[in-house]
C-alpha positions in Angstrom: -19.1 167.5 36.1 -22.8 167.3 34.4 -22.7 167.2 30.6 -25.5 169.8 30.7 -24.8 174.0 32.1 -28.0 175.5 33.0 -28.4 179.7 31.9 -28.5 182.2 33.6 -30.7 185.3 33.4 -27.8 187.5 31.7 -27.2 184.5 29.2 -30.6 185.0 27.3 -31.5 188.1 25.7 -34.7 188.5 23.4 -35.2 190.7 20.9 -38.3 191.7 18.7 -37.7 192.7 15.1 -40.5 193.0 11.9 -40.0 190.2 9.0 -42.1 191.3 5.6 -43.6 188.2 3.0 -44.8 189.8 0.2 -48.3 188.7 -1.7 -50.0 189.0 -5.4 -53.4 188.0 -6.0 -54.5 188.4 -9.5 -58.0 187.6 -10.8 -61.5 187.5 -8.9 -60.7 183.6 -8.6 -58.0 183.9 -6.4 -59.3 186.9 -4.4 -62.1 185.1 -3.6 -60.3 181.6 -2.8 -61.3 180.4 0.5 -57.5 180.8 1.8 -57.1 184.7 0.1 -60.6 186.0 1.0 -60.0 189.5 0.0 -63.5 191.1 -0.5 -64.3 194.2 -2.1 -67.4 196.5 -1.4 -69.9 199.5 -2.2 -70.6 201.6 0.1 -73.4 204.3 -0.3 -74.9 207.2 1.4 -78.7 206.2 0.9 -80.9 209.1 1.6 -83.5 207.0 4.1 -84.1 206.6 7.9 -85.6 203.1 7.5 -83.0 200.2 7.2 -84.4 197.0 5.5 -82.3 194.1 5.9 -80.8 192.7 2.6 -82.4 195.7 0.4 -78.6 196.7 -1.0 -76.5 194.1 -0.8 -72.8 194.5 -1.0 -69.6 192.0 -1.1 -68.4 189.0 -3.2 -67.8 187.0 -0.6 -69.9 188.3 2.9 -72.4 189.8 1.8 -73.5 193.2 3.8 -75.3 196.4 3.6 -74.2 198.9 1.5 -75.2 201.7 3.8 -74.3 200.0 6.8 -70.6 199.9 4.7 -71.1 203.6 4.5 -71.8 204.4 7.6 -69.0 202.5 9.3 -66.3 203.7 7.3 -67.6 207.1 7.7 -67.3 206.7 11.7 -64.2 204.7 12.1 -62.1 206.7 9.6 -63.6 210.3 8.7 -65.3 211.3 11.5 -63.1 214.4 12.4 -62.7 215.1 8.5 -66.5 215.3 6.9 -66.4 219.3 7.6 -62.8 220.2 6.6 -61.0 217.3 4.5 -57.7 218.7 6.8 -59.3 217.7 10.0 -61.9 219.8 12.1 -61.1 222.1 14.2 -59.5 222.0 17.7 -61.9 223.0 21.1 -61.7 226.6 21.9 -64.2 227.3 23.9 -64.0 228.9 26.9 -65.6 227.6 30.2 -66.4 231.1 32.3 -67.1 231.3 36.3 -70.9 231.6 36.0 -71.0 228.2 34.3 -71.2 229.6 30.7 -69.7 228.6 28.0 -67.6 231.0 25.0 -66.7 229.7 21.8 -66.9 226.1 20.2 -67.6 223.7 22.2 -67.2 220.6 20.4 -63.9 218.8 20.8 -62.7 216.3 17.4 -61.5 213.9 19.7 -62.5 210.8 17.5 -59.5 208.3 16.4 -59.5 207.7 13.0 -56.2 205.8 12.3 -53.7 207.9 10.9 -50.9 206.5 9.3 -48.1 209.9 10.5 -48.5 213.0 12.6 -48.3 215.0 9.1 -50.9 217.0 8.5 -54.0 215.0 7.7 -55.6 215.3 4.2 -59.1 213.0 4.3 -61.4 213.4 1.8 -65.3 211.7 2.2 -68.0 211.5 -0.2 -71.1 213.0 1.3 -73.6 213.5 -1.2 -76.9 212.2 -1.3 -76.2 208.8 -3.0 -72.7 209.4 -3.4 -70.8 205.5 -2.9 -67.4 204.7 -1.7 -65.2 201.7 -2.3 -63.7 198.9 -0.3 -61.1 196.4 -0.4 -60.9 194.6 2.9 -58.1 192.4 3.2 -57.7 189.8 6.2 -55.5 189.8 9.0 -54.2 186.6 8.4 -52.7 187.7 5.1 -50.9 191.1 6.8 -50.7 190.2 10.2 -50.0 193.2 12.3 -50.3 195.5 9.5 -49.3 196.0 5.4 -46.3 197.7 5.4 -45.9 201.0 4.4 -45.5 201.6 0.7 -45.7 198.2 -0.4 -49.4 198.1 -1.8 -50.9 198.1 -5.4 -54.4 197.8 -6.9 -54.2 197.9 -10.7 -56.9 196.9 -13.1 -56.4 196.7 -17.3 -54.8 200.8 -17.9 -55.0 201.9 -14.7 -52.5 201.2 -10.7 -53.4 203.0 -7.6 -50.6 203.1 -4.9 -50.2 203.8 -1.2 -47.5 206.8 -0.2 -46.6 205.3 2.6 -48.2 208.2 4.4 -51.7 206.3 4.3 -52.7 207.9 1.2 -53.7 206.0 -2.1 -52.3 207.4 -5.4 -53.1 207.6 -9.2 -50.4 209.2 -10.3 -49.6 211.9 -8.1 -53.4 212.3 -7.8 -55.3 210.9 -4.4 -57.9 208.7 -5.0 -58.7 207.1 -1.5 -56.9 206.0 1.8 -55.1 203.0 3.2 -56.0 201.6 6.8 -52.6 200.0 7.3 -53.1 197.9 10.7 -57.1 196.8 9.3 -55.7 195.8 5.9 -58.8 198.1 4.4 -58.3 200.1 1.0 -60.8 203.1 0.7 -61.4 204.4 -2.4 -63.3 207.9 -2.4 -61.8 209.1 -5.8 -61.2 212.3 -4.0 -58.4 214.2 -6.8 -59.8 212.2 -9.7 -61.7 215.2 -10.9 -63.2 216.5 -14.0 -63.2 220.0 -12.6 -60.0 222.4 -11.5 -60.3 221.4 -7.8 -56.7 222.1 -6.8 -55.3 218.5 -8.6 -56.2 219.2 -11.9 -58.3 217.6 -14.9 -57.5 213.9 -14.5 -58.6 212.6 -18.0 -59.0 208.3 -18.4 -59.8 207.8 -22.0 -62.9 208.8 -22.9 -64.4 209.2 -19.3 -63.6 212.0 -17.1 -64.1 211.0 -13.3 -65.2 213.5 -10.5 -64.9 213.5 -6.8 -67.1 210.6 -5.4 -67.4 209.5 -9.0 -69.2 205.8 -9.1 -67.5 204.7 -12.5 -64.5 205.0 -11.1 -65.2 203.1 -8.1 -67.2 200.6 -9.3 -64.2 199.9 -12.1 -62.1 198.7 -9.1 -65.0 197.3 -7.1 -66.5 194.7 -9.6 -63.9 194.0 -12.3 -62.8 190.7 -12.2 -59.4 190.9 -13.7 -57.9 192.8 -10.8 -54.2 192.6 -9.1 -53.7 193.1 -5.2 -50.1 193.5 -4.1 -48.7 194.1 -1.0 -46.8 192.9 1.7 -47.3 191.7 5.2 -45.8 192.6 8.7 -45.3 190.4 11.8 -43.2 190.6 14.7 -41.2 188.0 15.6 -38.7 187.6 18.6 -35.2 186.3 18.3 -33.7 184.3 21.4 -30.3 184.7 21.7 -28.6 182.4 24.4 -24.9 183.0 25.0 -23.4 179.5 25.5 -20.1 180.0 27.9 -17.6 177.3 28.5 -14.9 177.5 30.9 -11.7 177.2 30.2 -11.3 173.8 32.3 -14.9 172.8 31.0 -16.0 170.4 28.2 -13.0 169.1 27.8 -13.3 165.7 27.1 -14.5 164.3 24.0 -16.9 161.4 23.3 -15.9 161.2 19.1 -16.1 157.9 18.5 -12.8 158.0 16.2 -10.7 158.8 18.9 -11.1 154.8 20.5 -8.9 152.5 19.5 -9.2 148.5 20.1 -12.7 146.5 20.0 -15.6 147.6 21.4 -14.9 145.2 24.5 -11.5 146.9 24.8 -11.1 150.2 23.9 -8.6 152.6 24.7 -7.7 156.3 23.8 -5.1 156.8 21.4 -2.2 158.7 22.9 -2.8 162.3 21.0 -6.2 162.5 23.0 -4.9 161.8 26.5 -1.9 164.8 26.8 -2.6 168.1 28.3 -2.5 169.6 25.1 -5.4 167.8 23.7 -8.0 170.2 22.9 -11.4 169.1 21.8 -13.7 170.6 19.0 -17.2 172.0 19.1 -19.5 171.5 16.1 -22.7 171.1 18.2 -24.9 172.7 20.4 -28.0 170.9 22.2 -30.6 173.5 24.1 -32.6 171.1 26.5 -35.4 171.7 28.7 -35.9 171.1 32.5 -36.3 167.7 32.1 -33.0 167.2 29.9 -35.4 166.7 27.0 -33.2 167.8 23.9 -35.4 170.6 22.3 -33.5 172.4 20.1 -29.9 171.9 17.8 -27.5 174.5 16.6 -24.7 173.4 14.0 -21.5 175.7 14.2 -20.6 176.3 10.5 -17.3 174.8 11.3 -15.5 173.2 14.5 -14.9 175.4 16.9 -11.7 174.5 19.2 -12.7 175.2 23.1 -9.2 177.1 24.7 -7.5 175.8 27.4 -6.2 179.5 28.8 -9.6 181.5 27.9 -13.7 181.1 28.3 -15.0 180.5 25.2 -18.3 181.9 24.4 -21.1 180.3 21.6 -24.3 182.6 20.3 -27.4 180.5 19.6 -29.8 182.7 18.0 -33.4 181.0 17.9 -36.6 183.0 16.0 -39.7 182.3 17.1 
């Protein structure tokens, strides 16, 4: 009998599961480090039809265009909230015979990323001049996406938080949203507000900070002793490959201990030749086609193979 058993397709089973690494950046220096590259930007709603390239520069690392951040963000992420912060309204209109049309006709069919089917609460500055912040963190630090409830932006006396329901958090007080699967923090200030707007008076020292209010912002945006927390998802796949032996299989045993006499004349001491003689596993080799060995599994202790039973090994392999 061959030493090696080829699988079959019932043997092998793979199975996806999330793994999490958590990260902490602290300081400009290390945000900007050419392996962190977390960049933070302004956006603004500048008041003008004509775009001249590099008149409001934005970013610490790639520099852009501050209303170009604006407008973006605006698009990708708000565009079904900028009339109601709770989403705009469903189509109702009504499409008659003669080819009219009744009601609303619009439809808010953008897609803007939300985190849960709860009911949506997006807040966007859109004042003239009014600015937005943004912390845009790279894929390769979050992979598929940062995972819910694990992120935190603090700066000296102050921590914002997500929710886990895509919502960032001063307090219990909203300042901004988290794009989970684009790694991008936007901060709108939305709650932090001088004036009784359903949250409150939110009171930071000796500033008072309204909806869309640029201190605020720019206090995350440019200070340079900041801390990013958060941590990362990625899918990984586990291989398992279920090993059977036969009872009347493998059972021979190549130990070197069990040869007695010279290397020019060795024989088998007599425990090893009866037919009770079992041998013991402590090691698995996975091979390829070409009977390349590719992989090693270790049993954590030997494993005797039985002589009235099929014996059965799980070698789990992440990848």
């Amino acid at each position: 009998m061959s030493v090696y058993k080829p699988f079959i397709t019932s043997d092998v089973v793979v199975s996806p599961f999330e793994v999490n690494k958590s990260f902490t950046f602290k300081g400009e220096s290390e945000f900007t480090s050419s392996n962190v590259s977390i960049d933070r930007y302004i956006g603004q709603n500048i008041p003008t039809s004509i775009f001249v390239s590099g008149s409001n520069p934005t970013g610490q690392i790639n520099i852009q265009d501050k209303k170009l951040i604006y407008d973006s963000i605006k698009e990708l992420y708000y565009s079904n909230y900028i009339g109601r912060d709770d989403g705009a309204f469903v189509n109702t209109a009504s499409f008659n015979n003669d080819d009219t049309i009744t009601g609303p006709a619009y439809t808010p069919n953008y897609y803007n990323y939300l985190t849960t089917t709860l009911l949506a609460n997006r807040y966007y500055p859109t004042g003239s001049s009014e600015i937005i912040g943004i912390i845009s963190i790279p894929s390769n630090l979050y992979g598929e996406h940062i995972k819910l409830n694990s992120c935190t932006i603090s700066i000296p006396g102050y921590s914002i938080s997500d929710d886990g329901n895509g919502n960032m958090l001063l307090n219990s007080d909203k300042v901004g949203d988290i794009i989970y699967e684009h790694g991008i923090i936007i901060l709108t200030s939305e709650g932090v507000s001088g004036s009784n707007d359903g949250y409150g008076f939110v009171d930071y020292g000796s500033a008072i900070y309204g909806e869309g209010d640029s201190t605020f912002i720019n206090d995350f945006i440019t200070n340079s002793n900041i801390t990013c927390s958060f941590e990362s998802t990625v899918t990984i796949y586990e291989s398992q490959y279920k090993c059977t032996l036969r009872q009347n299989e493998f059972n021979f045993s190549q130990n070197p201990t069990l040869i007695s006499g010279s290397s020019t004349d060795s024989t088998l001491y007599d425990f090893a030749t009866g037919s009770y003689f079992t041998p013991y596993i402590t090691t698995v080799g996975m091979y390829n086609n070409s009977n390349e060995l590719i992989a090693v599994a270790k049993l954590s202790q030997p494993l005797p193979i039985s002589q009235v039973t099929d014996t059965s090994i799980l070698v789990n392999l992440d990848l």
